[in-house]
C-alpha positions in Angstrom: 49.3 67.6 31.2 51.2 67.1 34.6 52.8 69.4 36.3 57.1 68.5 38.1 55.2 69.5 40.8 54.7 66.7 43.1 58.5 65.5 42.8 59.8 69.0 43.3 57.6 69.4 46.6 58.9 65.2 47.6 62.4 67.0 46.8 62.0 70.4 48.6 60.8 68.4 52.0 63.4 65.7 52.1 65.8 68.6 52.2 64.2 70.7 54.9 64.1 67.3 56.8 67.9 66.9 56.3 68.4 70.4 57.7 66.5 70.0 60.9 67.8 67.0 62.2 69.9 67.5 65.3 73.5 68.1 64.8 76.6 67.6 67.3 77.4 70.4 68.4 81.6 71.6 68.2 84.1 70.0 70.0 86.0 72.9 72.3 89.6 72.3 72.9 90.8 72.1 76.3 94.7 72.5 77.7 96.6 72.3 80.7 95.7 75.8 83.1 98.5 78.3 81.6 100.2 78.6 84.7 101.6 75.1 84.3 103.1 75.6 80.9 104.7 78.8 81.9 108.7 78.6 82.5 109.7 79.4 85.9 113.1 80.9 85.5 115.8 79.1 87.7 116.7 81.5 90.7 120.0 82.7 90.2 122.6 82.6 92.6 123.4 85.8 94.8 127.2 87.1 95.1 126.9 87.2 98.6 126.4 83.4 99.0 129.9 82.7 98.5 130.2 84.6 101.5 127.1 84.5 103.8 125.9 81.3 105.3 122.1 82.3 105.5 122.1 84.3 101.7 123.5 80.4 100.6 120.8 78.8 103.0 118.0 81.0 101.4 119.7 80.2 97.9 119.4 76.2 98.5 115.6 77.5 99.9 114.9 79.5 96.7 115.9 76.1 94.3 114.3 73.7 96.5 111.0 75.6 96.2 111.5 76.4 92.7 112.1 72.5 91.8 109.2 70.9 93.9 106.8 73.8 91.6 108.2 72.4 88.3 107.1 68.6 89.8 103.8 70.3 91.2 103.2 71.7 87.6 104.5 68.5 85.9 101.6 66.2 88.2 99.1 68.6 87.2 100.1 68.4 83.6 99.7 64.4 83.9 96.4 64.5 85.6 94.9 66.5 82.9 96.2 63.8 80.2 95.3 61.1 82.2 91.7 63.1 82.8 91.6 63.6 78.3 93.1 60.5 77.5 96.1 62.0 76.1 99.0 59.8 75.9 102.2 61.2 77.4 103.5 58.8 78.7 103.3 59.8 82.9 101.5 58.5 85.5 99.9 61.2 87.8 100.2 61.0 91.2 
């Protein structure tokens, strides 16, 4: 009489085989630094611009630095697709 044994031990190896072969390891996903997503509120104008040459000269100040931090943000944003071959559609500077 003969024993199952023989193809139940081929069996049991090929499957411990299959389990100890080196496996990819998990793709982590990566974004854009959360500062340069955030939404800088534009700065709102003061009331005493309409009357005061330096409060309108720190206004224009205020949006000029405000705006050139949005393109700042906007450059990082396309370096990092650029850097993850992520197609947006801008070229980084």
């Amino acid at each position: 009489m003969r024993f199952p044994t023989t193809p139940l031990a081929l069996a049991s190896m090929l499957a411990l085989a299959a389990c100890s072969t080196s496996r990819v390891p998990p793709q982590t996903f990566s974004a854009p630094p959360a500062v340069d997503l955030a939404i800088e509120a534009e700065p709102a104008i003061p009331p005493t611009a309409a009357t005061s040459e330096a409060a309108y000269e720190d206004y224009n100040q205020a949006i000029l630095d405000w705006g050139r931090r949005g393109w700042s943000a906007l450059q990082r944003i396309c370096r990092w697709t650029a850097d993850h071959a992520v197609p947006l559609g801008c070229t980084p500077r």
